[in-house]
GUKEKE-515900 format. One record per atom (N, C-alpha, C): x, y, z; atom name. Coordinates in nm, 2 decimals. Layout:
<xx X; yy Y; zz Z; atom CA> $
...
//
This chain:
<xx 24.91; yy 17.52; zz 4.02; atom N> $
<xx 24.96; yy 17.50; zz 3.88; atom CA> $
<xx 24.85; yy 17.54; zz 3.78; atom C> $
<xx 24.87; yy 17.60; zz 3.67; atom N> $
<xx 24.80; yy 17.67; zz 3.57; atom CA> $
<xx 24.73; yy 17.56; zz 3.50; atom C> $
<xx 24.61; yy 17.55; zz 3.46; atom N> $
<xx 24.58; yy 17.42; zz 3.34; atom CA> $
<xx 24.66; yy 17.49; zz 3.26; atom C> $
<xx 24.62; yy 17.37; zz 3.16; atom N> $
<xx 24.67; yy 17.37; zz 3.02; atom CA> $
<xx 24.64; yy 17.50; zz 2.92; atom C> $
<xx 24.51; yy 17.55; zz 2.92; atom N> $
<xx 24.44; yy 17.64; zz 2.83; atom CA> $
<xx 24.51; yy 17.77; zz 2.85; atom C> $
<xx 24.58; yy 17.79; zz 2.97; atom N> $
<xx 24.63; yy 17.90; zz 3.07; atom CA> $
<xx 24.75; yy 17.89; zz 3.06; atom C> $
<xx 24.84; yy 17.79; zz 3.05; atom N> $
<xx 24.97; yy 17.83; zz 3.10; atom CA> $
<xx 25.03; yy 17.92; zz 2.98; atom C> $
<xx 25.00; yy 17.96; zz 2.83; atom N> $
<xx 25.09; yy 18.05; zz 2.79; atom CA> $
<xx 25.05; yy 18.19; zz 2.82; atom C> $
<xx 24.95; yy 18.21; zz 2.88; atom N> $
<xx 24.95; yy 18.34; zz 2.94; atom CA> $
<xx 24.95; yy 18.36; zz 3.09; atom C> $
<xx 25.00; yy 18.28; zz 3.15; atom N> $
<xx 25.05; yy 18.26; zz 3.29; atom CA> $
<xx 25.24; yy 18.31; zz 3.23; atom C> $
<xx 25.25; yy 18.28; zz 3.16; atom N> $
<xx 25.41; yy 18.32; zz 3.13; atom CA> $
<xx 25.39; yy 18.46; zz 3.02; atom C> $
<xx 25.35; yy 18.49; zz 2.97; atom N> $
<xx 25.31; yy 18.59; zz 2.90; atom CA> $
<xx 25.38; yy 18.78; zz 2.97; atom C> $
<xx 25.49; yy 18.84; zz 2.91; atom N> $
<xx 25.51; yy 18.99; zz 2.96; atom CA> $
<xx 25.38; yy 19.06; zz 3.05; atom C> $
<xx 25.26; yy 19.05; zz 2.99; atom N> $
<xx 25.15; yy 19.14; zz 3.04; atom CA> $
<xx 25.13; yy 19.10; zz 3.12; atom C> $
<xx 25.11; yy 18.96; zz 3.15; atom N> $
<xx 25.04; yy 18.89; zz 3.29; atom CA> $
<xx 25.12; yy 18.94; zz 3.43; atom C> $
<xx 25.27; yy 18.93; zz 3.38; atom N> $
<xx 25.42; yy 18.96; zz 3.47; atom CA> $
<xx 25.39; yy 19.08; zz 3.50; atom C> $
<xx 25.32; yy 19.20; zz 3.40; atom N> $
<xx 25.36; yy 19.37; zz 3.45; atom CA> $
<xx 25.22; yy 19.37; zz 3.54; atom C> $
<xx 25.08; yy 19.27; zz 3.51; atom N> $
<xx 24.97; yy 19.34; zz 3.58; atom CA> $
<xx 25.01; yy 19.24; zz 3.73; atom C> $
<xx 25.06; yy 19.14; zz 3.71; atom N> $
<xx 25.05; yy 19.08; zz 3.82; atom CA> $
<xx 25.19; yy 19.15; zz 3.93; atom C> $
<xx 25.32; yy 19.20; zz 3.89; atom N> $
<xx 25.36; yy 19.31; zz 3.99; atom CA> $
<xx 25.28; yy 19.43; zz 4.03; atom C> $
<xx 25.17; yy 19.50; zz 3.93; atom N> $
<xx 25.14; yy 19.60; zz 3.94; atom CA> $
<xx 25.04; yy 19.55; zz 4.10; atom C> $
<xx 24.98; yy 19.48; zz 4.10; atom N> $
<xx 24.86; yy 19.42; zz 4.14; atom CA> $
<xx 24.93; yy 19.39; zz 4.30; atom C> $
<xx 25.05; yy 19.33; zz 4.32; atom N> $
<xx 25.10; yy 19.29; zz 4.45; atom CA> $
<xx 25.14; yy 19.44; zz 4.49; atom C> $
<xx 25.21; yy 19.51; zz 4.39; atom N> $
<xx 25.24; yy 19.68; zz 4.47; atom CA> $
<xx 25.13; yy 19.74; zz 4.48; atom C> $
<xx 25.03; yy 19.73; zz 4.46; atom N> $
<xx 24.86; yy 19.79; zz 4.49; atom CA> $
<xx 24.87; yy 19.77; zz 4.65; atom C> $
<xx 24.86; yy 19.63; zz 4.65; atom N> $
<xx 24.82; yy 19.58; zz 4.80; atom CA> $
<xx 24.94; yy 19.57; zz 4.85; atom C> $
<xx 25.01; yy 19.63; zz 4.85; atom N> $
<xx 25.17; yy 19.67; zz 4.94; atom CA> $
<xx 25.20; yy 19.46; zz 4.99; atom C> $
<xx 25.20; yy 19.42; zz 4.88; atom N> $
<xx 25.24; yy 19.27; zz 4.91; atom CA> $
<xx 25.20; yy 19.20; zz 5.02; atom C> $
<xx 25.05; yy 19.21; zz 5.06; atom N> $
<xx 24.95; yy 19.21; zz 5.20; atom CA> $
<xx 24.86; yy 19.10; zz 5.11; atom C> $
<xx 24.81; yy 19.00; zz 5.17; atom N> $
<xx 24.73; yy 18.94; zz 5.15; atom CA> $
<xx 24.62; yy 19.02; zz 5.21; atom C> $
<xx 24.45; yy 19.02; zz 5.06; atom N> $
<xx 24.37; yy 19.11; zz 5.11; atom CA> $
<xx 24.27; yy 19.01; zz 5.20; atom C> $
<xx 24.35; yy 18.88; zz 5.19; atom N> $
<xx 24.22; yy 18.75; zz 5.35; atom CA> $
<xx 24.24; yy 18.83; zz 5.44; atom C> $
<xx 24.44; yy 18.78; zz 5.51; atom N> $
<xx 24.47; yy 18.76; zz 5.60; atom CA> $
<xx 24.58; yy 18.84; zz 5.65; atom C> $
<xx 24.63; yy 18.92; zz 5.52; atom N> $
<xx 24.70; yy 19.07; zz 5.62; atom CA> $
<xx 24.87; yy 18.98; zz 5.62; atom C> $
<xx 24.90; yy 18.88; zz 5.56; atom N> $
<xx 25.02; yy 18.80; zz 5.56; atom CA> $
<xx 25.09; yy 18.83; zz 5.41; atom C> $
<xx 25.23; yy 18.81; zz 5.43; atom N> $
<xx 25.23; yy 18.83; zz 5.31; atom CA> $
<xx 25.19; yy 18.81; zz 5.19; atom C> $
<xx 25.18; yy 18.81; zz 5.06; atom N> $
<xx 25.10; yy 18.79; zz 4.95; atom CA> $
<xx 25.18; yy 18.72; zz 4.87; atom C> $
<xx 25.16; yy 18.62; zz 4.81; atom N> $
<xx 25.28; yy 18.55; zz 4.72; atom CA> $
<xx 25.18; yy 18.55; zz 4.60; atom C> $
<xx 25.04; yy 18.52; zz 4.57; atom N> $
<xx 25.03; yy 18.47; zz 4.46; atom CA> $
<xx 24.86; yy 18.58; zz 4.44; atom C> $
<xx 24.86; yy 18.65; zz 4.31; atom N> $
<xx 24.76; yy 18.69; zz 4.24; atom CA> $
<xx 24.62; yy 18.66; zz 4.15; atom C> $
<xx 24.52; yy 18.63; zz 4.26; atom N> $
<xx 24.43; yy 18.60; zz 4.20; atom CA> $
<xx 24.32; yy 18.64; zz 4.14; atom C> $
<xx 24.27; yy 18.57; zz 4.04; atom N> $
<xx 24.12; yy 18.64; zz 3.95; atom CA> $
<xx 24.00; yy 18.60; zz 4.01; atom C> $
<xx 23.94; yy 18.73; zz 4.05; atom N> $
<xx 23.83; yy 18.71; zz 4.09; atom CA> $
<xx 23.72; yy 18.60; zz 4.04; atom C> $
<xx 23.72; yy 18.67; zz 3.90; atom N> $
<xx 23.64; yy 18.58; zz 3.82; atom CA> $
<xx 23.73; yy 18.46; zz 3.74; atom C> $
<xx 23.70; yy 18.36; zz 3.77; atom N> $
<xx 23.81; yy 18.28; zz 3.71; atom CA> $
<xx 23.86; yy 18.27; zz 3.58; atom C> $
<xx 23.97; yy 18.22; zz 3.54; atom N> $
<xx 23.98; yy 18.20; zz 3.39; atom CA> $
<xx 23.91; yy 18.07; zz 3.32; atom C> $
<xx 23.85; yy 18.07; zz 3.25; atom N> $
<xx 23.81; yy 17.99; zz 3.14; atom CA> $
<xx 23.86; yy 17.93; zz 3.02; atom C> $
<xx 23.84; yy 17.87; zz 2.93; atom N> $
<xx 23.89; yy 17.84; zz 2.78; atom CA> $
<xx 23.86; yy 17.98; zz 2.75; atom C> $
<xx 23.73; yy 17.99; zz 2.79; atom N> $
<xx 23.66; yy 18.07; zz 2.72; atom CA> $
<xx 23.69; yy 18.23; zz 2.72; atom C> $
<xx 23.72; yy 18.26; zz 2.84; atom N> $
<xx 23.78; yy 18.41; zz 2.85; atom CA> $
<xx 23.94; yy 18.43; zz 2.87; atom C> $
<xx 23.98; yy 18.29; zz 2.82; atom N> $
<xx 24.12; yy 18.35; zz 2.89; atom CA> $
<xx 24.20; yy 18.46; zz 2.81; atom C> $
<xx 24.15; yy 18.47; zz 2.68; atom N> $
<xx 24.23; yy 18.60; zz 2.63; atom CA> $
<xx 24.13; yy 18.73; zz 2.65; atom C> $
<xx 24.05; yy 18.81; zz 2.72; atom N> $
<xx 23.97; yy 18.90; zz 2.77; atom CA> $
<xx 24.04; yy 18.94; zz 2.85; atom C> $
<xx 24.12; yy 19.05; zz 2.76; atom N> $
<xx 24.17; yy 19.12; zz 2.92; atom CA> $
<xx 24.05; yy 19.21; zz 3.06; atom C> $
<xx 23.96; yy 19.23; zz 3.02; atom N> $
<xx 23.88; yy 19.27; zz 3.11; atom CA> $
<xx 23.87; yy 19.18; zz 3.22; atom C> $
<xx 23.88; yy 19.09; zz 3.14; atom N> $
<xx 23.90; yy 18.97; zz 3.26; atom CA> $
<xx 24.05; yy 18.91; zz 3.32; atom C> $
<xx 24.12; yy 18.88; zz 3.21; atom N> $
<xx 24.28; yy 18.82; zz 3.27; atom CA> $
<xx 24.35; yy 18.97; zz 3.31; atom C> $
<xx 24.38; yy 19.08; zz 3.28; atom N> $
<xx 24.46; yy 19.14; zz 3.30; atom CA> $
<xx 24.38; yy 19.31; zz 3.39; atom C> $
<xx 24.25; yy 19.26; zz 3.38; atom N> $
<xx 24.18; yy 19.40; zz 3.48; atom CA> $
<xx 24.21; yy 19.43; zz 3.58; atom C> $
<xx 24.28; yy 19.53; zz 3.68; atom N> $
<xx 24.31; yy 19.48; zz 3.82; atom CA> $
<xx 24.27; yy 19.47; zz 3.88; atom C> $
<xx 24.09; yy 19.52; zz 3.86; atom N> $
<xx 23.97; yy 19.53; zz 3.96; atom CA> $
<xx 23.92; yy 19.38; zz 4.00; atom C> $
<xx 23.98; yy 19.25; zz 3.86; atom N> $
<xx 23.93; yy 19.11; zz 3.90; atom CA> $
<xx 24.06; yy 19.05; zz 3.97; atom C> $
<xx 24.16; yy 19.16; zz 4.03; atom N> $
<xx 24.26; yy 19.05; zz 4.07; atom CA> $
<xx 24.30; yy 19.12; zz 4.23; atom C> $
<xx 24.31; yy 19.01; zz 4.29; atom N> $
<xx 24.35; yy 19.04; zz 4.44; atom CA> $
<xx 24.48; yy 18.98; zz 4.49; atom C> $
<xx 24.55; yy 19.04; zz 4.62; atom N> $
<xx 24.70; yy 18.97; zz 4.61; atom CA> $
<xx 24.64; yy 18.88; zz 4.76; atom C> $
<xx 24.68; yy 18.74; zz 4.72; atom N> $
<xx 24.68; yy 18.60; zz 4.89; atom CA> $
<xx 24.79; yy 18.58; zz 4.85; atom C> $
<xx 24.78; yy 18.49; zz 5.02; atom N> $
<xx 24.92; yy 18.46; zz 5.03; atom CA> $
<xx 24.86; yy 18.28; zz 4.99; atom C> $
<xx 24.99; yy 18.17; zz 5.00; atom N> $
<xx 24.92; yy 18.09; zz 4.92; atom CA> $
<xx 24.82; yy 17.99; zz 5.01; atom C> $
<xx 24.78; yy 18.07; zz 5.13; atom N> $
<xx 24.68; yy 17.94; zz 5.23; atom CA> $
<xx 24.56; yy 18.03; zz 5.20; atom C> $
<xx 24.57; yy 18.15; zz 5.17; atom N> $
<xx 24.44; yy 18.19; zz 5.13; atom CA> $
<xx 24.40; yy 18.18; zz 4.99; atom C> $
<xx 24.50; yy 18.18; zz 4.88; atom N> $
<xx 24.43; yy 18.17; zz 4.79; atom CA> $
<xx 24.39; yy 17.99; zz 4.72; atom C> $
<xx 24.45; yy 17.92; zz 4.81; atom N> $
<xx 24.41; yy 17.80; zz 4.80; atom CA> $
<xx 24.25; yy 17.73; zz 4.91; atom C> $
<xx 24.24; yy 17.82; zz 4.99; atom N> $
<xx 24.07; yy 17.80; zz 5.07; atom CA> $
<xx 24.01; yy 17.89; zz 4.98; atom C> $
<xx 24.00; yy 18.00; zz 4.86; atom N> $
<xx 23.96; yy 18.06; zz 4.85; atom CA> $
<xx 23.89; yy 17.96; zz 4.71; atom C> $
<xx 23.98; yy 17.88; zz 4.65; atom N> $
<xx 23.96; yy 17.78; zz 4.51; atom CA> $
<xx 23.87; yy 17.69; zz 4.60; atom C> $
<xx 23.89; yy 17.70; zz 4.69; atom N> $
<xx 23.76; yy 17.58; zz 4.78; atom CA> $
<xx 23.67; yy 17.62; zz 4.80; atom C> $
<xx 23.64; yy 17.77; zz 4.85; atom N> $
<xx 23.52; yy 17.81; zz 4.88; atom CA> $
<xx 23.48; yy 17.81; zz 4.71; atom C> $
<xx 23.51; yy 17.88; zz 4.63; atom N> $
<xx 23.45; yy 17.92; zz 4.50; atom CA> $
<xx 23.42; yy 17.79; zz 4.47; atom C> $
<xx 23.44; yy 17.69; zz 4.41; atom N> $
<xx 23.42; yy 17.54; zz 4.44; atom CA> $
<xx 23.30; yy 17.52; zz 4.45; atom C> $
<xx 23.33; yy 17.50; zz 4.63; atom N> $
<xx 23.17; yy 17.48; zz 4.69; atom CA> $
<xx 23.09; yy 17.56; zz 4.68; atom C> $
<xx 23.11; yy 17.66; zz 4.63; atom N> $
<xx 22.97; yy 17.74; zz 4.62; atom CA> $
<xx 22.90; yy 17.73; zz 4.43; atom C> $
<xx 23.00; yy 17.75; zz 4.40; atom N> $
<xx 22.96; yy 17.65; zz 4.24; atom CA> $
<xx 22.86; yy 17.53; zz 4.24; atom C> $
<xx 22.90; yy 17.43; zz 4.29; atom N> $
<xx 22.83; yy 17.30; zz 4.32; atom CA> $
<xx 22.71; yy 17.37; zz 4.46; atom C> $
<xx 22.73; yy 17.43; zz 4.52; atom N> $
<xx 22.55; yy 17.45; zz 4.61; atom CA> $
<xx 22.50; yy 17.53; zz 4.50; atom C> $
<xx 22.52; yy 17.59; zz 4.40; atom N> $
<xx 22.44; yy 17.66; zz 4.34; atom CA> $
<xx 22.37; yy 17.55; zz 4.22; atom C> $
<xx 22.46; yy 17.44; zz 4.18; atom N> $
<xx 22.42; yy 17.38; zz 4.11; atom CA> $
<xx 22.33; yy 17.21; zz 4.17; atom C> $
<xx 22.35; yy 17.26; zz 4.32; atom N> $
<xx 22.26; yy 17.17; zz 4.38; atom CA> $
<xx 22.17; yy 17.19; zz 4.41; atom C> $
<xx 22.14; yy 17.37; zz 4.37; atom N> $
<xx 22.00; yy 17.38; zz 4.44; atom CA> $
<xx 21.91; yy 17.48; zz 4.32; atom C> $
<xx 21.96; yy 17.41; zz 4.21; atom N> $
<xx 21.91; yy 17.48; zz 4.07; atom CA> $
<xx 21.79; yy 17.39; zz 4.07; atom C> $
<xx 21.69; yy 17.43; zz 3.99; atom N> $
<xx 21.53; yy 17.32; zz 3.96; atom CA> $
<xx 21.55; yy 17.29; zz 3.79; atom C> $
<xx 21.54; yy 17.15; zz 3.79; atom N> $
<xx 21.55; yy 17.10; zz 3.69; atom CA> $
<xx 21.46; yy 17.12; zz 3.63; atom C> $
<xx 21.40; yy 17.14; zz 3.51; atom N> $
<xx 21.28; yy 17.19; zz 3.41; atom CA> $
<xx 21.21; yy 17.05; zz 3.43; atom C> $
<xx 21.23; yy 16.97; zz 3.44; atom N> $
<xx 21.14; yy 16.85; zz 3.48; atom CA> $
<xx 21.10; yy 16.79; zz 3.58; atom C> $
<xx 21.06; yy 16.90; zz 3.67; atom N> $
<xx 21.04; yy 16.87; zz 3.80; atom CA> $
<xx 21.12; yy 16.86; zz 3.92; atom C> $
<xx 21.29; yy 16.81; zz 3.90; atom N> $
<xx 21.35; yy 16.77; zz 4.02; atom CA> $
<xx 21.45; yy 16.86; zz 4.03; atom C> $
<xx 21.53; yy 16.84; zz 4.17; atom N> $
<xx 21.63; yy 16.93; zz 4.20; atom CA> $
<xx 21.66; yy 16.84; zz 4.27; atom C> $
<xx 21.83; yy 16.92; zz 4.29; atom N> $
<xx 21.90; yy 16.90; zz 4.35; atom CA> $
<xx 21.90; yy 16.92; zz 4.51; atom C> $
<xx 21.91; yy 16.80; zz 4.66; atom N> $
<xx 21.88; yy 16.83; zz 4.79; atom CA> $
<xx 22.04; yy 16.87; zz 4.81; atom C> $
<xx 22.04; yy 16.90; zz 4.92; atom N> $
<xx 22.12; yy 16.92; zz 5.02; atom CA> $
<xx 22.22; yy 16.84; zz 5.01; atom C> $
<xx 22.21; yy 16.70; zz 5.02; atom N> $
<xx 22.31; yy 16.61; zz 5.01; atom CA> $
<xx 22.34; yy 16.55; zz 4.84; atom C> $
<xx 22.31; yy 16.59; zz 4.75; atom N> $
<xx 22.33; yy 16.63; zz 4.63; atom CA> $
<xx 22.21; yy 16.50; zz 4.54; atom C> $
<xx 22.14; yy 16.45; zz 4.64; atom N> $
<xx 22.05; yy 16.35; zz 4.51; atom CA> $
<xx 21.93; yy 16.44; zz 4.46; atom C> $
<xx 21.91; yy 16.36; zz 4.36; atom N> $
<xx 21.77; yy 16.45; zz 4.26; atom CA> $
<xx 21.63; yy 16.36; zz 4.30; atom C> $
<xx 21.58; yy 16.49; zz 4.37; atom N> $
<xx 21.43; yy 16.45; zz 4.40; atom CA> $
<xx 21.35; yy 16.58; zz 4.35; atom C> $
<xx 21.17; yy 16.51; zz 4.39; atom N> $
<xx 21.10; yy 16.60; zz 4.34; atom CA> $
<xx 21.09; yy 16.74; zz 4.39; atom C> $
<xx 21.09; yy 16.82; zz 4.24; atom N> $
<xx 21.04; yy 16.99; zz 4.35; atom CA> $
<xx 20.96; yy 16.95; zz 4.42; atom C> $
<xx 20.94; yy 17.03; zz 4.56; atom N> $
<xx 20.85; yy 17.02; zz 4.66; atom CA> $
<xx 20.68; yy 17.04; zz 4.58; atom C> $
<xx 20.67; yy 17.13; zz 4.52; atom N> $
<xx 20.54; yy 17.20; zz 4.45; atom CA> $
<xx 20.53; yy 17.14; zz 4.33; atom C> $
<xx 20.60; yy 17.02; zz 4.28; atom N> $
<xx 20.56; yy 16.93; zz 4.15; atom CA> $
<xx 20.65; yy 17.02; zz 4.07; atom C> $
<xx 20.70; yy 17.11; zz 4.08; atom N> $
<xx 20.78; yy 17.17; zz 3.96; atom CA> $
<xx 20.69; yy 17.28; zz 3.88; atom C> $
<xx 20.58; yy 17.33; zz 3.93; atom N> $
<xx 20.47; yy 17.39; zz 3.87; atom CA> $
<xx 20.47; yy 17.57; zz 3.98; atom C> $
//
């Protein structure tokens, strides 16, 4: 389901012509798993912030056709790799983020 910031360009003419165009690209193939494709996704996600950029909402280079078990592990992997990236950023004050997500010291004092 689209948030809120998104849903009037989830209904939007353009969205409807790039998002057929985008399923007849990939001959209605999911590009995971080679299954059919039901739903068109952005590589780079939408935001508040970009959602009217078409370079971004309507490019077809950021959009790929899954079907919906892939493009729903794919919101999981992006996800988790979001959060490891933000668990293993170094805090300007010495600490980071471990493995299991608590804040301890950089190993080298932060220096």
């Amino acid at each position: 389901m689209a948030r809120e910031f998104a849903k009037s360009f989830y209904k939007s003419p353009e969205w409807a012509r790039v998002r057929k165009y985008v399923l007849m690209r990939d001959k209605y193939k999911c590009q995971k798993c080679g299954r059919p494709a039901e739903e068109v996704h952005h590589k780079e996600h939408l935001s508040p912030e970009n959602i009217w950029d078409v370079r971004i909402t309507l490019n077809p280079m950021n959009l790929q056709s899954l079907c919906r078990d892939c493009h729903f592990a794919q919101h999981i992997e992006d996800k988790a790799a979001g959060l490891a990236k933000l668990r293993h950023k170094d805090c300007d004050d010495g600490y980071m983020f471990d493995d299991s997500g608590q804040l301890v010291p950089v190993p080298d004092g932060g220096h």
